[in-house]
VEXDREN-2710 file (C-alpha; in Angstrom, 1 decimal):
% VEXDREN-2710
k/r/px/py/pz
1/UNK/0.0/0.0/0.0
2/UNK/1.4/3.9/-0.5
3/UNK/0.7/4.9/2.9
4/UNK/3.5/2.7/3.6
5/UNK/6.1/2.9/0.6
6/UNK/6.0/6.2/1.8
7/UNK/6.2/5.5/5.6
8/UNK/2.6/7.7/6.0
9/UNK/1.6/6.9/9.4
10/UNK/-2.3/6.0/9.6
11/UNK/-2.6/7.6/12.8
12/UNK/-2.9/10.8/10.8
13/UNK/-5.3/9.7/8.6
14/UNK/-8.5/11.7/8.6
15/UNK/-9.9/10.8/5.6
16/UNK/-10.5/10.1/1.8
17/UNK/-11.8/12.2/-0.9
18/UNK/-12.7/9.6/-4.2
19/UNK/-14.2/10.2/-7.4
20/UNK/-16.9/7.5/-6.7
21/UNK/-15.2/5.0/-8.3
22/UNK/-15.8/1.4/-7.9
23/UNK/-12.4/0.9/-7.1
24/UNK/-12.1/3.6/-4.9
25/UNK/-15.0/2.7/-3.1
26/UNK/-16.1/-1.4/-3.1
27/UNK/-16.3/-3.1/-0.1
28/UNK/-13.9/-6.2/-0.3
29/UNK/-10.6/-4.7/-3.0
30/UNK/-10.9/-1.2/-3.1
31/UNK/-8.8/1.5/-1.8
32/UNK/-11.6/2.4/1.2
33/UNK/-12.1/-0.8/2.0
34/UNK/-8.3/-2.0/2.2
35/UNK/-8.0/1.3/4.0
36/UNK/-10.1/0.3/6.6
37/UNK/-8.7/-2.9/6.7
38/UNK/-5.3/-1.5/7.6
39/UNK/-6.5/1.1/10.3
40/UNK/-8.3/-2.1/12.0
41/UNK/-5.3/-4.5/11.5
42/UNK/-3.3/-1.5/13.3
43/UNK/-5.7/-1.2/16.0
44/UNK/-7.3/2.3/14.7
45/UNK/-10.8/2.3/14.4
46/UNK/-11.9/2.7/10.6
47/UNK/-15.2/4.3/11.5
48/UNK/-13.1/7.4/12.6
49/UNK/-12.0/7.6/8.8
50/UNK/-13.8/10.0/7.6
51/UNK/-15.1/9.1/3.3
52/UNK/-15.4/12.1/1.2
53/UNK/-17.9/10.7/-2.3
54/UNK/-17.3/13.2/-5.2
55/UNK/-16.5/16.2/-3.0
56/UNK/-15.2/18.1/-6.2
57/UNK/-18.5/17.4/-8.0
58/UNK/-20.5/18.3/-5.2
59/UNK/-18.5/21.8/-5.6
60/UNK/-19.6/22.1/-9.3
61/UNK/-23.3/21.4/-8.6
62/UNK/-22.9/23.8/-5.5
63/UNK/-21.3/26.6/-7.7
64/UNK/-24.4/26.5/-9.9
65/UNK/-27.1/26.8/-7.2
66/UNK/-25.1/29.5/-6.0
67/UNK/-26.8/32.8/-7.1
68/UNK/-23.5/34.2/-8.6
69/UNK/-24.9/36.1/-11.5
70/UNK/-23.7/39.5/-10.4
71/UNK/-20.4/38.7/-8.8
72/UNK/-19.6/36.8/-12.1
73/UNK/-20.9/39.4/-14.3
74/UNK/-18.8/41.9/-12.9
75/UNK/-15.6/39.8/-12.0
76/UNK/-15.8/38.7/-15.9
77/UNK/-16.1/42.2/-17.1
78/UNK/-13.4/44.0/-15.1
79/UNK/-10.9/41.0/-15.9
80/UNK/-11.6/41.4/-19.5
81/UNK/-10.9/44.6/-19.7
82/UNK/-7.8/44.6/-17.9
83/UNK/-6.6/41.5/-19.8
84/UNK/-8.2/41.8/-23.4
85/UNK/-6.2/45.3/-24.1
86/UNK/-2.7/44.5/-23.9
87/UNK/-1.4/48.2/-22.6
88/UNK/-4.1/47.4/-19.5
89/UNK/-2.6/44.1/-19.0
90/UNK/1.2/45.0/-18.9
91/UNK/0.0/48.3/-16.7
92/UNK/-1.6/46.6/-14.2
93/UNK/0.8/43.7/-14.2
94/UNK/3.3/46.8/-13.4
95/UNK/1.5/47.7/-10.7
96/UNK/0.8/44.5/-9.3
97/UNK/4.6/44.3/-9.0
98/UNK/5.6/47.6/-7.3
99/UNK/2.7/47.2/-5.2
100/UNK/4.4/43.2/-4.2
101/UNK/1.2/42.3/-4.3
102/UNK/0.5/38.7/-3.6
103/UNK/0.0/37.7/-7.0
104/UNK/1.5/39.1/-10.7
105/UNK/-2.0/38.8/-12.8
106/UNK/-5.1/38.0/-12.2
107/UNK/-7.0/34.6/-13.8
108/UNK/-9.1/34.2/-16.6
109/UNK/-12.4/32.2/-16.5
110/UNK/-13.1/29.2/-18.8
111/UNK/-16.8/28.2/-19.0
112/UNK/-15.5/24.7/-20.0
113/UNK/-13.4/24.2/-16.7
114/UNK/-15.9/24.9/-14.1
115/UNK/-13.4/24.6/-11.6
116/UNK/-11.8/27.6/-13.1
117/UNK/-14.3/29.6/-11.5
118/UNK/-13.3/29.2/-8.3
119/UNK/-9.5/30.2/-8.8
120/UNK/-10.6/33.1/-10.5
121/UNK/-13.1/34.5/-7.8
122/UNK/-10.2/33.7/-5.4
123/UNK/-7.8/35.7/-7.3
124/UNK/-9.9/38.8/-8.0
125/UNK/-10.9/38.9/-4.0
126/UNK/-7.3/38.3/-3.3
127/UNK/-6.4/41.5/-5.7
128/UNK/-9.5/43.1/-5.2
129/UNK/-7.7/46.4/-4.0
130/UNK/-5.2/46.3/-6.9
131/UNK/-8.1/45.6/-9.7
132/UNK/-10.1/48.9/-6.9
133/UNK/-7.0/51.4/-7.9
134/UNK/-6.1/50.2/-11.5
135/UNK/-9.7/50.6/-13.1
136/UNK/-9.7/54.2/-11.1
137/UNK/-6.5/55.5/-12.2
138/UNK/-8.2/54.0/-16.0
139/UNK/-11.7/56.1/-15.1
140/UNK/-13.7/52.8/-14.9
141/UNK/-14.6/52.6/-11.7
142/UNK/-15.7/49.4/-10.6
143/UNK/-18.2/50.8/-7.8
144/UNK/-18.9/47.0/-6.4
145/UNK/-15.7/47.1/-5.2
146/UNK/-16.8/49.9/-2.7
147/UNK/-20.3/47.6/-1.7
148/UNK/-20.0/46.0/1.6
149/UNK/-22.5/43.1/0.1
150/UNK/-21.0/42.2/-3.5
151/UNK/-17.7/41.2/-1.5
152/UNK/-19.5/39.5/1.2
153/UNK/-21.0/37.3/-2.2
154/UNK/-17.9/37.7/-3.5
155/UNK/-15.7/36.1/-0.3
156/UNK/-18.5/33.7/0.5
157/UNK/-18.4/31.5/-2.5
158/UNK/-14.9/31.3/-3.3
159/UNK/-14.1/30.2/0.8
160/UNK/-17.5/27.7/1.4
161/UNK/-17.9/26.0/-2.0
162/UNK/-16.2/22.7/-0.3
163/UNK/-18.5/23.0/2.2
164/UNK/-22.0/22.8/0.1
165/UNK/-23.6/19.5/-0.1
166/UNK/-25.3/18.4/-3.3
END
């Protein structure tokens, strides 16, 4: 087993995250259940081990019942402007950089990669001060920025949507 090529002590073992695969997940050959079978041969008690199902999908479906229409609309937007135009782009890449801000750019967002969504929103709140200053030194204000509720939306979907439940 990995946990022990790689000398991973199952007393730290919390838990499993699968993809819901029948190999991941049977009850006599797969990972969970030889898992368990390890934790009990070591005198842990499997029923501590706590089994994740599809946590990543559960995300996804948890991203869509999420009312995010207006934080997306206007993350989108301000991203696209700064990063279609390349002049905006480099600018505000300078800035990021005598700022030493955390990041160097921000992240565009791929309708096809779901989980795309989630690294952008993090990005955008992580920057949201350095996208604030850039589009007002541009004369586009992005007045959401300023509204106590949009980043409450904003910062409660990109740190809770592991915790949703489908």
């Amino acid at each position: 087993m990995a946990m022990n090529n790689f000398e991973l002590p199952f007393e730290k073992l919390s838990g499993i995250a699968t993809d819901g695969a029948p190999a991941m997940v049977g009850v006599q050959k797969e990972l969970t259940a030889l898992v368990k079978k390890e934790m009990s041969r070591l005198s842990l008690d499997p029923r501590d081990l706590v089994v994740c199902h599809c946590i990543i999908h559960q995300e996804s479906l948890c991203a869509h019942s999420l009312k995010l229409t207006n934080v997306m609309k206007t993350v989108v937007s301000t991203i696209n402007f700064i990063k279609s135009r390349g002049l905006n782009n480099r600018q505000f890449k300078e800035l990021l950089s005598e700022l030493e801000s955390e990041y160097g750019d921000l992240v565009y967002h791929c309708e096809v990669r779901w989980l795309s969504r989630a690294n952008m929103l993090a990005r955008f709140y992580t920057l949201q001060e350095e996208v604030r200053r850039f589009m007002e030194m541009k004369g586009k204000p992005v007045m959401e920025l300023s509204d106590g509720k949009f980043l409450r939306d904003l910062a409660s979907w990109w740190t809770s949507p592991s915790t949703c439940q489908s």
